[in-house]
C-alpha positions in Angstrom: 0.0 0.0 0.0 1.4 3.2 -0.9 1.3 6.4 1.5 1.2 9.9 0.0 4.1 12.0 1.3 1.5 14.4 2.9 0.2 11.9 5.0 3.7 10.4 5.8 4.8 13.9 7.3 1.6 14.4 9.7 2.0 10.7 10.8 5.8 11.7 11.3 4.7 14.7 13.1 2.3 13.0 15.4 5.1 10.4 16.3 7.8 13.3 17.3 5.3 14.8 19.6 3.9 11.8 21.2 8.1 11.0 22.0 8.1 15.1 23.0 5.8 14.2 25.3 7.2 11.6 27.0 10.1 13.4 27.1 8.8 16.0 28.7 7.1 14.3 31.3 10.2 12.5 32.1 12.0 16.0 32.3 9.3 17.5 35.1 9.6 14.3 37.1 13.5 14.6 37.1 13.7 18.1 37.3 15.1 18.9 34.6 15.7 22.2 32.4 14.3 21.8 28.9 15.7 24.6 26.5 14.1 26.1 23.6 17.3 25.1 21.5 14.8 21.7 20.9 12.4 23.5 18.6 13.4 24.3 14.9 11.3 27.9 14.3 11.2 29.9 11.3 10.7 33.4 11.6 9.0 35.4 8.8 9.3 38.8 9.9 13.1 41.2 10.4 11.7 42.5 13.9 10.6 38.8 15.4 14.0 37.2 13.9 15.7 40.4 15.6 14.3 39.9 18.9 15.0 35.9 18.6 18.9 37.0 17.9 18.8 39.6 20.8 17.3 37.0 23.1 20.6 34.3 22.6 18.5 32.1 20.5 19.3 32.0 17.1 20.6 28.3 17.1 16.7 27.5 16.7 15.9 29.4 13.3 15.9 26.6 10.4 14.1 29.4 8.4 13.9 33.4 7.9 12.1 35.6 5.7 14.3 37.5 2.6 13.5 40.7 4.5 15.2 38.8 7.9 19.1 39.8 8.7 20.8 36.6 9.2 22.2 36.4 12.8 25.9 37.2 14.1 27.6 33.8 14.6 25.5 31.8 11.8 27.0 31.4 8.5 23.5 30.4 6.7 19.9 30.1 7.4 18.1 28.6 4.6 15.2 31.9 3.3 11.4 31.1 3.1 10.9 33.8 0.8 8.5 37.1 1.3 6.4 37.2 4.5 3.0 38.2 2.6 3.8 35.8 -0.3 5.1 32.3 1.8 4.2 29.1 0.1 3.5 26.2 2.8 5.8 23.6 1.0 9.0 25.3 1.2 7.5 26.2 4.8 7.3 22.4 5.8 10.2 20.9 3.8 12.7 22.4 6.6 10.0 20.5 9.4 9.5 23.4 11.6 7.8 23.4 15.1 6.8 26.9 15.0 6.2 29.6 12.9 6.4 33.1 14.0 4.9 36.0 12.1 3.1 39.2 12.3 0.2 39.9 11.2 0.6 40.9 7.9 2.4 37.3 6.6 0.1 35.2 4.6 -1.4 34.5 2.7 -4.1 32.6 4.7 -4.4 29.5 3.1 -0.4 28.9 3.4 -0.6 29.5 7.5 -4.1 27.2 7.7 -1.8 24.6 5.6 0.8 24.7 8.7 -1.3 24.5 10.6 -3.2 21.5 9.5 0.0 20.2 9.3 0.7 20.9 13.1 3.0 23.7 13.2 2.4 25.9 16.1 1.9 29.5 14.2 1.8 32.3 16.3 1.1 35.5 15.0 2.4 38.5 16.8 1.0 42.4 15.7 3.3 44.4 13.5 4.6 47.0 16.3 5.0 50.6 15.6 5.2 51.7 19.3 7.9 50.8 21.7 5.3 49.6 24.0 4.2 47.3 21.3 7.7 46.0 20.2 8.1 45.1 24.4 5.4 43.0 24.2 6.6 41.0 21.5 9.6 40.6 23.3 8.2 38.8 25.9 5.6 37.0 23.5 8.4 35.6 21.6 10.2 34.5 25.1 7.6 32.5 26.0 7.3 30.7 23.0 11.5 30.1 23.1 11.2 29.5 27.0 13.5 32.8 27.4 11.2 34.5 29.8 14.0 35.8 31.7 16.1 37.0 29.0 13.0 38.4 27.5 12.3 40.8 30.8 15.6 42.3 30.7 15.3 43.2 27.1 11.8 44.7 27.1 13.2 46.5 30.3 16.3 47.9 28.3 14.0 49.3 25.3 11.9 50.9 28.2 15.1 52.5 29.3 16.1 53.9 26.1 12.8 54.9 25.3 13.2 57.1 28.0 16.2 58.5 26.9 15.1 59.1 23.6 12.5 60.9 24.8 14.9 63.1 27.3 16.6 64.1 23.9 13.1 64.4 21.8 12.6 66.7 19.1 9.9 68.7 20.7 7.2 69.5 17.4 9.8 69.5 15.0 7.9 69.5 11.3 9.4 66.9 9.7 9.3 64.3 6.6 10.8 60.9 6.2 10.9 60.2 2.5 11.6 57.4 0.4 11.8 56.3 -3.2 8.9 54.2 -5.0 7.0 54.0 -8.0 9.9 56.1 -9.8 9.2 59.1 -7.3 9.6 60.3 -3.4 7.2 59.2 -1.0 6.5 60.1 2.5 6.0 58.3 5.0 2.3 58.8 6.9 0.5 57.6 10.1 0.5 53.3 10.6 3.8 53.4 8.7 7.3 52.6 10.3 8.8 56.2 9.1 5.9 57.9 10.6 6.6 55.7 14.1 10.4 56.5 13.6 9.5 60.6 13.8 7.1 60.0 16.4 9.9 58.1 18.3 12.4 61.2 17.8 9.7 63.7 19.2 8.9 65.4 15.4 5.8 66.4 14.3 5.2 64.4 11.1 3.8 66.5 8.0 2.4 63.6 6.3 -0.3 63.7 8.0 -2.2 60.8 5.8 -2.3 57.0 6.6 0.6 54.9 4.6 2.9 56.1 2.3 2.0 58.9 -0.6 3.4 60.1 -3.5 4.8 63.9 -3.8 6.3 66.0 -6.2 9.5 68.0 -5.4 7.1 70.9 -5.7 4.6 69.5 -3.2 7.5 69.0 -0.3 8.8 72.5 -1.0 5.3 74.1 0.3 5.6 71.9 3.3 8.5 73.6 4.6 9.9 70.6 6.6 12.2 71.7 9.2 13.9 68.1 9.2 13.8 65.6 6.3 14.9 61.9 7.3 15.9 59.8 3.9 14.9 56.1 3.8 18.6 54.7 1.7 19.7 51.3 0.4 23.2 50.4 2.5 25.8 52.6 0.5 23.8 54.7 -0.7 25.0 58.4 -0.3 22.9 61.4 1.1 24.6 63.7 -1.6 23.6 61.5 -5.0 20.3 61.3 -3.4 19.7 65.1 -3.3 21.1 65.4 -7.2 18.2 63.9 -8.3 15.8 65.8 -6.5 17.7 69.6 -7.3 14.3 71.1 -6.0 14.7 70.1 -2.7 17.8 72.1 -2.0 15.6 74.9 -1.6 13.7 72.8 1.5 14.0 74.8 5.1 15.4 71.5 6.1 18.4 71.6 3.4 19.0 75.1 3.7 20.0 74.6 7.7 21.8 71.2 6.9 18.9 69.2 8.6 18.3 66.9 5.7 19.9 63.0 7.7 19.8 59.6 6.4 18.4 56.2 8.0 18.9 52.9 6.7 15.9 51.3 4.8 16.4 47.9 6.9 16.0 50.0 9.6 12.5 50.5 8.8 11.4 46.8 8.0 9.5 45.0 10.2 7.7 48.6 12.0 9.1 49.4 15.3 12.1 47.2 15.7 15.0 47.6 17.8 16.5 48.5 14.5 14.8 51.3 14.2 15.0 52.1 18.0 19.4 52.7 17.3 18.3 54.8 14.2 16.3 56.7 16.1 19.3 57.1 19.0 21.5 57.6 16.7 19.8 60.0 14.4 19.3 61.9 17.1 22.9 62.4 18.2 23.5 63.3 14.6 21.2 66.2 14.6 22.8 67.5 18.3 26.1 67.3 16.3 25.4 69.2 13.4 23.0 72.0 15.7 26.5 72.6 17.4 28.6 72.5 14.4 26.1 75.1 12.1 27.4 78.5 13.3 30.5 77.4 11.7 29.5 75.1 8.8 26.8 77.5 7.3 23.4 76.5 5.1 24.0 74.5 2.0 24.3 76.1 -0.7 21.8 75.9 -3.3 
């Protein structure tokens, strides 16, 4: 009698977890420790496989997402392609335990297929808050048995949160822009640029959900007293402004407050990615406040 290879994996699957459980049960009766490290999880999101990095776990990922850094320390972890495009046979075919997304991976019928096949999937919300990126912290401890490790991370965000916020902006109009569709576009509310302003204390002039289109023209009559640039790694500030002349003009330009983020810094909302950016754009700004009396507006 032959056995299709669908059915052969679930029967598989039931048989590893029936010996989990035994396992386990021997474990509580002897006391002992169980580690995460016995899970294989693929993570389909930048900011989840981030936080499973900053938590000492990578040695479980058998998978991450093309948008996913790949860890210090690990030479290779096999890619599972886009989070909002995954395809459930390249999902199974590395025999995961548990998936972790957020909630814009999909589509549907690839996470019902995972779990029909008994993959734990556990979907965490895209964060664009501090707040929110904590809680995933400690969601995706629990699920690695990192509780602890988890705590003092959520607590250390809090922390620099607060300093962030000791350092804020205070209303500054501002725009974070990036490329698309063979144009600029700003980033608005429910967007991770828009989170990254609100994070530095700006007052964001995109005052639209998602990201829009503008002409050069249309930025000008915003007057934006800061303008953050969404770049590719490598990418230079300077080649970016010659191909968008206009904006030399900006109130931003003119007092040299025209700075630069990292794209991947943005993936994933608010990750603590873009909690460094943030830190670090804004010890770029205190820099060149103190060096302008010298340095002078660029010239047009």
């Amino acid at each position: 009698m032959s056995v299709s290879i669908p059915v052969f994996r679930a029967c598989l699957r039931v048989l590893q977890r029936a010996c989990l459980s035994v396992f386990l049960a021997a474990a509580a009766i002897s006391g002992t420790s169980l580690v995460s490290a016995q899970d294989r999880v693929i993570s389909t999101d930048a900011s989840l496989t981030a936080i499973i990095a900053a938590l000492g776990r990578s040695e479980v990922l058998v998978g991450i997402d093309v948008t996913s850094a790949v860890p210090d320390g690990m030479p290779s972890v096999p890619r599972v392609g886009y989070h909002r495009a995954l395809a459930a046979e390249g999902l199974l075919s590395l025999n995961p335990d548990t998936v972790l997304a957020s909630e814009h991976a999909g589509p549907e019928p690839t996470l019902d297929a995972l779990r029909k096949a008994g993959v734990t999937v556990r979907i965490l919300p895209a964060a664009l808050t501090v707040e929110v990126l904590q809680d995933n912290v400690r969601s995706v401890g629990a699920v690695l048995n990192a509780q602890q490790e988890a705590q003092t991370l959520a607590a250390a965000l809090g922390e620099r949160e607060l300093g962030l916020q000791s350092r804020a902006l205070d209303g500054v109009t501002a725009l974070l822009l990036r490329e698309g569709d063979g144009g600029l576009r700003a980033a608005g509310r429910e967007t991770a640029g828009g989170a990254l302003l609100q994070l530095l204390g700006a007052m964001n002039l995109a005052d639209h959900p998602g990201y829009r289109a503008y002409s050069e023209e249309a930025l000008l009559a915003l007057e934006p007293a800061l303008i953050v640039v969404a770049l590719d790694q490598g990418e230079r500030l300077e080649d970016w402004l010659a191909r968008y002349p206009l904006l030399r003009y900006a109130p931003a330009v003119q007092s040299d407050q025209l700075v630069r983020v990292e794209g991947a810094a943005l993936v994933g909302g608010m990750s603590m990615a873009a909690v460094s950016a943030a830190e670090n754009l804004l010890q770029q700004l205190a820099q060149d406040s103190a060096r302008a009396p010298q340095d002078g507006p660029l010239a047009p």
